[in-house]
C-alpha positions as CSV (number, residue, x, y, z in Angstrom):
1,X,-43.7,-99.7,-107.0
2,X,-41.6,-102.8,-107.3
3,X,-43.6,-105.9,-106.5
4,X,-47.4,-106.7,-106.4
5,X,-49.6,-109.1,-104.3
6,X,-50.7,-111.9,-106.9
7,X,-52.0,-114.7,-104.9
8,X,-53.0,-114.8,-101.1
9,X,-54.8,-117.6,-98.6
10,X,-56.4,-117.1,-95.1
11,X,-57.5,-120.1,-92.2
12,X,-60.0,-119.2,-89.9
13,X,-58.3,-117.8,-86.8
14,X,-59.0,-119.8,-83.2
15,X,-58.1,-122.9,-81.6
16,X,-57.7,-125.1,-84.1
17,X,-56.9,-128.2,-82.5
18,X,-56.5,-130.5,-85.5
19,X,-53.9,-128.3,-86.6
20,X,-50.2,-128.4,-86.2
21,X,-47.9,-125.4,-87.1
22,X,-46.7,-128.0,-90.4
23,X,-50.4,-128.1,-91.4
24,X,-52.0,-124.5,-90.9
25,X,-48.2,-123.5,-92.8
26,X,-49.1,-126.1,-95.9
27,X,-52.2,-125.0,-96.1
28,X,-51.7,-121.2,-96.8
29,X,-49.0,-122.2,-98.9
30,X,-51.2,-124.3,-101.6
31,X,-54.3,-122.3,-101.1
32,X,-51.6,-119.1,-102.2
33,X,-50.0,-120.7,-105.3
34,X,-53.5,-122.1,-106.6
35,X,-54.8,-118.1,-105.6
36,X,-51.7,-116.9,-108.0
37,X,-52.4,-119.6,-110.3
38,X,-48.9,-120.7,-110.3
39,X,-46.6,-123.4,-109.3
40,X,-44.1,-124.3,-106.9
41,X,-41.4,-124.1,-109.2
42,X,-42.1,-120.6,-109.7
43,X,-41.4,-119.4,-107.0
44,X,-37.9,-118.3,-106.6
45,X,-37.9,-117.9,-102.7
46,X,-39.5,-118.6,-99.5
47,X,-40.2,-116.6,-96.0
48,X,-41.9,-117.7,-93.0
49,X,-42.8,-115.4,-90.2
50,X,-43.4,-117.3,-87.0
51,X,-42.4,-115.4,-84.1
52,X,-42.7,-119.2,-81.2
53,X,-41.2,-118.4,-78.4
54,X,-42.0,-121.5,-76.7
55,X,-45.2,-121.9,-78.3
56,X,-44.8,-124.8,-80.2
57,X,-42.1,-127.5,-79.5
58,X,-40.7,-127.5,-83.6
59,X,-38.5,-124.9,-84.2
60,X,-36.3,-124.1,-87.7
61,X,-39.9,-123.8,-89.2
62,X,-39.1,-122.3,-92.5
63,X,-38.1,-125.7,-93.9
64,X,-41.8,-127.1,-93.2
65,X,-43.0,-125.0,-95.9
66,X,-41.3,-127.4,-98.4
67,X,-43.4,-129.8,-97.5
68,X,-45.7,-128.0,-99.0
69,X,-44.8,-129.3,-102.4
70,X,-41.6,-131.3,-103.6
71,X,-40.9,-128.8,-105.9
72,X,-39.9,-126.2,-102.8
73,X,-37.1,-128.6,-102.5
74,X,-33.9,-126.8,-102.8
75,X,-35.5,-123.3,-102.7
76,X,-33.8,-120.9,-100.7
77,X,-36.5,-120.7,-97.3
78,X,-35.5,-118.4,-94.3
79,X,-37.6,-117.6,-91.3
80,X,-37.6,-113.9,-90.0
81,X,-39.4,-112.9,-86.6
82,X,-40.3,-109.5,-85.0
83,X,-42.1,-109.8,-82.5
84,X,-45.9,-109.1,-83.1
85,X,-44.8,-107.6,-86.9
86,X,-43.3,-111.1,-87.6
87,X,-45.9,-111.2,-90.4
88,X,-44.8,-108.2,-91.6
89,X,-41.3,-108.3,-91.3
90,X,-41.5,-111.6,-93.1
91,X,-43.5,-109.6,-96.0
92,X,-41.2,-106.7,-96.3
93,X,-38.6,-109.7,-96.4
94,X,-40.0,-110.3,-99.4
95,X,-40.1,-107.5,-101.2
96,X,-36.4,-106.6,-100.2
97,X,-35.7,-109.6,-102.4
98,X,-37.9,-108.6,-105.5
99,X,-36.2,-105.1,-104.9
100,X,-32.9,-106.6,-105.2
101,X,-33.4,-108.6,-108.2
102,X,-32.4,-111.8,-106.7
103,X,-36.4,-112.8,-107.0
104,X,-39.2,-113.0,-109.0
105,X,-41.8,-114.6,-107.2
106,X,-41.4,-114.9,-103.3
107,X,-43.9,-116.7,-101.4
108,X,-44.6,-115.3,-97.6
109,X,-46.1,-117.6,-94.9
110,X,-46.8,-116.6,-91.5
111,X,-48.3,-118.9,-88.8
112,X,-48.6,-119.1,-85.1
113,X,-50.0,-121.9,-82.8
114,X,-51.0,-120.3,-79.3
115,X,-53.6,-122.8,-77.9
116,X,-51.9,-125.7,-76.8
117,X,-49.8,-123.8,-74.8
118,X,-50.8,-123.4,-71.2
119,X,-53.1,-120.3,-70.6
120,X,-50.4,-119.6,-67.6
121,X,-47.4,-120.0,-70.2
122,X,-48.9,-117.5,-72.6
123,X,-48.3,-114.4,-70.6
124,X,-44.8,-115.4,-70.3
125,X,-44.1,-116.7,-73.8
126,X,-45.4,-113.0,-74.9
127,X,-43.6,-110.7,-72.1
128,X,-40.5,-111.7,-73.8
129,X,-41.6,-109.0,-76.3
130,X,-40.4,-106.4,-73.7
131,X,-37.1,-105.7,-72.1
132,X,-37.0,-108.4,-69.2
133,X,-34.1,-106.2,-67.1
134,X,-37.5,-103.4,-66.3
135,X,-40.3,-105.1,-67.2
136,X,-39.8,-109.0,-66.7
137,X,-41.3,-108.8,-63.7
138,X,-44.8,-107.5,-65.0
139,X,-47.8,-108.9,-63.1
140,X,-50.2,-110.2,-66.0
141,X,-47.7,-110.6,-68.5
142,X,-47.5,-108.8,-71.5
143,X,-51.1,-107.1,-71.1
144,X,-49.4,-106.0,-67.9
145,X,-47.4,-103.6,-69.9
146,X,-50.6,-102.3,-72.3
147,X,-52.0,-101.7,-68.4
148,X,-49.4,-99.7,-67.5
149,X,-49.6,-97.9,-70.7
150,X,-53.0,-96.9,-70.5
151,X,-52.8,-95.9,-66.7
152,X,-50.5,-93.4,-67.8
153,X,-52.6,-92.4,-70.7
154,X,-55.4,-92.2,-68.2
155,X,-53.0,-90.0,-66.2
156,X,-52.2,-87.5,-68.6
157,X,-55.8,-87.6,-70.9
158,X,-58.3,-88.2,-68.3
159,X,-59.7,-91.7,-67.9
160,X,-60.5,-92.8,-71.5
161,X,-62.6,-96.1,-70.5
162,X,-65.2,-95.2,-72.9
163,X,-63.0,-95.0,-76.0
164,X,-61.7,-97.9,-75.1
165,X,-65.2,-99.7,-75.2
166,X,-66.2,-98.2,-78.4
167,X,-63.1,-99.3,-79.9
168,X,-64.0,-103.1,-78.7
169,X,-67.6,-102.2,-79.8
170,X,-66.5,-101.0,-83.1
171,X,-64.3,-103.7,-83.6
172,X,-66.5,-106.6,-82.6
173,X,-69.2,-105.6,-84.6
174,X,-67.2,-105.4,-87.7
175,X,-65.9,-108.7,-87.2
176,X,-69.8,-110.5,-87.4
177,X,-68.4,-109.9,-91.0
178,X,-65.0,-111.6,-91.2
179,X,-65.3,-115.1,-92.1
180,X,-61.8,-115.8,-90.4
181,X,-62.4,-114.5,-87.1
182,X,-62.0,-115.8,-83.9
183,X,-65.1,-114.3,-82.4
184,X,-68.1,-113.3,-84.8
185,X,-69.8,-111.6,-82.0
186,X,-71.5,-107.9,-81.7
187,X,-70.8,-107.5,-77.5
188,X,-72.1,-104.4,-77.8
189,X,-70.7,-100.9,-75.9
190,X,-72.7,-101.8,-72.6
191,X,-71.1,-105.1,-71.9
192,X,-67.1,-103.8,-73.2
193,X,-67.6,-100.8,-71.1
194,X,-69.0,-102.8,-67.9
195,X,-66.7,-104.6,-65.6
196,X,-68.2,-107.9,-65.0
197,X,-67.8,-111.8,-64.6
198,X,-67.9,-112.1,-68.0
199,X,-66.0,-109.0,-68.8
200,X,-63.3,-108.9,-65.7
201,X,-60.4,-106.1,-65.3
202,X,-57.2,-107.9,-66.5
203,X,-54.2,-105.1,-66.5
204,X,-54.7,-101.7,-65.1
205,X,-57.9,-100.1,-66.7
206,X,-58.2,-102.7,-69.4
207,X,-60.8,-105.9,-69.5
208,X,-61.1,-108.7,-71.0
209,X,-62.9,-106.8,-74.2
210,X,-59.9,-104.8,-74.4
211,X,-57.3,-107.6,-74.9
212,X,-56.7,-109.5,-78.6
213,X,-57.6,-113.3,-78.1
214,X,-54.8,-115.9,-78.0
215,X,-55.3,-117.7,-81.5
216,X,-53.9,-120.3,-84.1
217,X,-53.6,-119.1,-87.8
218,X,-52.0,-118.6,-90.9
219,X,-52.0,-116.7,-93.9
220,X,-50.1,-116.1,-97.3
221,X,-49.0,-114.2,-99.8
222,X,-47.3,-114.2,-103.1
223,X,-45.7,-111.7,-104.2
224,X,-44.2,-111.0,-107.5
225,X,-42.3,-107.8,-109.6
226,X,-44.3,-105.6,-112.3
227,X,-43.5,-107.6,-115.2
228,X,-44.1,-111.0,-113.7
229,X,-47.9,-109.3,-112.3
230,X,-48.9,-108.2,-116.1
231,X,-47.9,-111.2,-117.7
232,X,-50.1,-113.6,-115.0
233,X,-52.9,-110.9,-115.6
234,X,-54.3,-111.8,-112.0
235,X,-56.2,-109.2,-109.8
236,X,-53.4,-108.1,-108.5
237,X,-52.4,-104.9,-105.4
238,X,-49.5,-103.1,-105.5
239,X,-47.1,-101.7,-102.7
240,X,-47.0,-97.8,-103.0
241,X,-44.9,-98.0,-99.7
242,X,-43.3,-100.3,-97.3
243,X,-41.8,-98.7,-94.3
244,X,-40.5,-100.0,-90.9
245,X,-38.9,-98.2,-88.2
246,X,-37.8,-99.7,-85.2
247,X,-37.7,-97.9,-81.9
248,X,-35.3,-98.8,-78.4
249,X,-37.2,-101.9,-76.6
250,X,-36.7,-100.0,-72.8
251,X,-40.1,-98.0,-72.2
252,X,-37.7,-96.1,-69.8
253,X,-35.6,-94.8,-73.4
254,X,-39.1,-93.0,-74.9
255,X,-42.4,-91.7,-74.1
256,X,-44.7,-94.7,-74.7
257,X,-47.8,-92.4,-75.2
258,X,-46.4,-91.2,-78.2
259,X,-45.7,-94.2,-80.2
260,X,-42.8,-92.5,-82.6
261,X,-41.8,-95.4,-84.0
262,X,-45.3,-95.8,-85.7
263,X,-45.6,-91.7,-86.0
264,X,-42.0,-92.1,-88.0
265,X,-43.3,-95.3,-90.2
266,X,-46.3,-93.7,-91.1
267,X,-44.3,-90.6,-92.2
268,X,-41.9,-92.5,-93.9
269,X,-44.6,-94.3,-95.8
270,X,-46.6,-91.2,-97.0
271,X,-43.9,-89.5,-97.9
272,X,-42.5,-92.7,-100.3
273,X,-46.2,-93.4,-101.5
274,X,-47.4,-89.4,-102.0
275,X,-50.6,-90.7,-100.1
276,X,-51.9,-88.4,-97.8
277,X,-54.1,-90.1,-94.8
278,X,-57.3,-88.4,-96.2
279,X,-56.4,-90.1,-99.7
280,X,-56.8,-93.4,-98.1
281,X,-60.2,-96.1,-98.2
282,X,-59.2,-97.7,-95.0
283,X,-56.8,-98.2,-92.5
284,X,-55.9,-101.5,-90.5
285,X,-53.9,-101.3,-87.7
286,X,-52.6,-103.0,-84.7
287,X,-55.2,-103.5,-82.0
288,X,-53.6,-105.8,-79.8
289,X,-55.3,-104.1,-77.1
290,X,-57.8,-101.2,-77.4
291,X,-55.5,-98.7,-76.1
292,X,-52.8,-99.2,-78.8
293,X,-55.7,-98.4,-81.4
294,X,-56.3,-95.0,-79.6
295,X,-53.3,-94.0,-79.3
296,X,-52.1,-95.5,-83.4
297,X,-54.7,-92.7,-84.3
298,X,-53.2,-89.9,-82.9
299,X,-49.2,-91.5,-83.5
300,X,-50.8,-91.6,-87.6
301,X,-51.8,-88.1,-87.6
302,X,-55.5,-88.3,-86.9
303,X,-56.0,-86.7,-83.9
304,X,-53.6,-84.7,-81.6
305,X,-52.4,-86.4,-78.5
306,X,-55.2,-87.4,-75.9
307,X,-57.3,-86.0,-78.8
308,X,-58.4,-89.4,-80.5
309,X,-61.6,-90.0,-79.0
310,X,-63.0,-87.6,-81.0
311,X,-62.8,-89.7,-84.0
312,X,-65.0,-92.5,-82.4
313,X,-67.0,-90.0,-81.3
314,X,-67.9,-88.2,-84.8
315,X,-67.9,-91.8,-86.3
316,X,-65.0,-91.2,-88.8
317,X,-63.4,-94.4,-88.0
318,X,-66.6,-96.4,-88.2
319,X,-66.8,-99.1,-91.3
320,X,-69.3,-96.2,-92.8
321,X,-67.3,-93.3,-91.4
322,X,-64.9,-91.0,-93.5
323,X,-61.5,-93.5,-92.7
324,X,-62.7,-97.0,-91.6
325,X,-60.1,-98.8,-89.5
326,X,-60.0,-101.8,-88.6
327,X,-63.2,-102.9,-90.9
328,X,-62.3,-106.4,-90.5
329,X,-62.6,-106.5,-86.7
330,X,-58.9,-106.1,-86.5
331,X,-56.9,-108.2,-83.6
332,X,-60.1,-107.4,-81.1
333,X,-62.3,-110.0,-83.1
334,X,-60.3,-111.8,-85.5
335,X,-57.9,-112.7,-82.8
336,X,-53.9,-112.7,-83.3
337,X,-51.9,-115.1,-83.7
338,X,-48.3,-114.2,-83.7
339,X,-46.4,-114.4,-86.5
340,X,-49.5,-114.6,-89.0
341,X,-50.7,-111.3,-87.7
342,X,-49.5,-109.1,-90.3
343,X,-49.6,-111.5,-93.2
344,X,-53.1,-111.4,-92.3
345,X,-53.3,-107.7,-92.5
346,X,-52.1,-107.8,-95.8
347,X,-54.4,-110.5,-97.3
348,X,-57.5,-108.4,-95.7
349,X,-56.1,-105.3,-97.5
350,X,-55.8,-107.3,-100.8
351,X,-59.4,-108.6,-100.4
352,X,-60.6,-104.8,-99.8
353,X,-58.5,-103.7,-103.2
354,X,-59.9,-106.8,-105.3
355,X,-63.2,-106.4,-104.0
356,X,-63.4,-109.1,-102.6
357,X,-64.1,-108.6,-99.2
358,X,-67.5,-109.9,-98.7
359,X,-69.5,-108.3,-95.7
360,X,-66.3,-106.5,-94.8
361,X,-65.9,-104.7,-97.7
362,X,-65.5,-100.8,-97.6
363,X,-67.0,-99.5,-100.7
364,X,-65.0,-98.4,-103.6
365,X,-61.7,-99.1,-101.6
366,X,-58.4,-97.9,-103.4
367,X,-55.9,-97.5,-101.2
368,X,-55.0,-99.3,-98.0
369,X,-52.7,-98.4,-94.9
370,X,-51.8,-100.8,-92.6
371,X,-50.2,-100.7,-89.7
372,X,-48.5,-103.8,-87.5
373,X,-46.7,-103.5,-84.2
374,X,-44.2,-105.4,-82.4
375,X,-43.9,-105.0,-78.9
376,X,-45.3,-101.4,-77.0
377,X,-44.4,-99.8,-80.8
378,X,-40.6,-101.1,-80.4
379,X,-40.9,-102.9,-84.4
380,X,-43.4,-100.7,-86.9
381,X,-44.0,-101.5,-89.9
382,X,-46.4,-99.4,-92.4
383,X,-47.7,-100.5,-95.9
384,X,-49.8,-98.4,-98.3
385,X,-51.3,-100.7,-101.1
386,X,-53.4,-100.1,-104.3
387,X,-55.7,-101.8,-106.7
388,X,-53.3,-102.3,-109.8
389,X,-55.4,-100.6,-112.9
């Protein structure tokens, strides 16, 4: 263990139209501090994640989170991206420099603006996520890919629509609970199961219902070493682990089914923390569509491969089941804006340890695993948190 979450801050997640990137990032950034109950001049260092891409005209976005306070000024500030685990590339960021000893108290910002970018641009903007020499030509864009991915899951497994809707089902119902989400909305198994106007086929297999919505957001987080953590004597959640394993970006170079680059984090990160999967309260974990939750189950060690139905099926994965994931509605509900994503995931996982997670709150929650994704599991990153005693 060598650095603890101290402070965090959350916006609601959705088009936010009287938002700019600059605001949403100032925002999180107060709210964070005044969580902590610290000040800008006590923080030693600053990272942004904000992954763009043509999403918002302002780039070299770390240096708007000085204008957070004039007391930032002069603090080092770097922005880091990842892909869809910008968030969490810009947390590990973080506690690389507490690890090193060149920080004490690193504040983490991630932010994304989707909206006021053409629906028709979106697609594109994100299919730079893959590797444009096979797949640039993708009809639908990056849920083009996930298509592809679950027709060959389909292929080898059977046709898996069903999981797919209870995952949606599952998700959307636990997100009537999460104050930040995008859509606080129980659709129900009937309507994500049933093609319809409402519900049409996007990519391959999946619908609508089995896409992540196109969102603005932030979130943040402070983080600080032990010593500093004791002496603020703050609720505060430590980092048993903090893994991330990055896999070739060609689908052609691996078998996508597999996800090995999030089998491999997840290793990695119970073997650092000594957590065993059946240790943990709750899991959250990358449901950008519903068939990259399926197949993160069996890539974690849940279920074998084609296997991790069964889990929705016997209810362990429910909010009440034996390993709730994705309690707050994950990416399905809350929605997922780019480089907040899994900044997000760890101020959700933070509320869980502090007990502070309202109406998403998994009883007596100890130990968190989280789980963000960039690309078809190209960038995976795994955390395992704790309440600190």
């Amino acid at each position: 263990m060598t650095a603890c979450i101290v402070g965090i801050a959350h916006t609601p997640f959705g088009k936010l139209d009287a938002e700019t990137v600059e605001s949403l990032v100032v925002r999180v950034a107060r709210e964070a501090l005044a969580d902590a109950g610290i000040e800008a001049e006590d923080v030693d260092e600053i990272v942004l994640g904000h992954f763009n891409g043509g999403f918002s005209a302002q780039d070299f976005t770390a240096a708007l989170v000085l204008q957070a306070a004039p007391a930032f000024r002069f603090k080092p500030a770097t922005r880091v991206e990842n892909a869809c685990a910008t968030g969490s590339a810009a947390v590990h960021q973080g506690l690389k420099a507490i690890a090193a000893g060149s920080a004490r108290i690193v504040l983490v910002v991630g932010v994304e603006q989707m909206t006021k970018t053409p629906a028709t641009e979106v697609g594109g903007i994100l299919l730079k996520a893959s590797y444009l020499p096979e797949d640039g030509k993708t009809e639908g864009g990056f849920a083009g890919i996930f298509g592809k991915i679950a027709d060959l899951y389909f292929q080898r497994h059977g046709d898996q629509s069903d999981a797919l809707a209870r995952i949606a089902a599952k998700n959307h119902k636990n997100g009537v609970g999460n104050p930040y989400a995008q859509l606080r909305k129980d659709l129900g198994y009937e309507f994500c199961r049933t093609e319809s106007e409402k519900n049409p086929r996007v990519a391959g297999p999946l619908k609508r219902t089995d896409c992540s919505l196109v969102s603005d957001g932030a979130a943040a987080i402070v983080l600080a070493d032990v010593a500093t953590t004791l002496r603020l004597g703050k609720p505060a959640v430590a980092f048993r682990a903090a893994e991330h394993a990055q896999d070739f970006l060609p689908l052609s170079k691996r078998d996508v089914l597999k996800f090995e680059g999030c089998a491999e984090a997840w290793r990695r990160a119970r073997a650092r923390s000594g957590v065993e999967l059946g240790d943990l309260s709750l899991v959250e974990t990358h449901d950008c569509f519903t068939i990259a939750e399926l197949i993160e189950y069996e890539a974690m060690g849940l279920a074998k491969p084609g296997e991790g139905a069964r889990l929705l099926d016997e209810g362990i994965v429910a909010k009440d089941g034996k390993l709730p994931v994705n309690p707050s509605g994950g990416l399905k509900a809350k929605g997922h804006p780019i480089g907040a994503t899994g900044v997000s995931m760890h101020v959700l996982a933070a509320q869980q340890l502090r007990g502070e997670a309202g109406a998403m709150q998994v009883k007596d929650a100890s130990l968190c695993g989280l789980y963000n994704m960039g690309g078809a599991a190209v960038a995976n990153y795994v955390s395992i948190l704790e309440r600190l005693r």
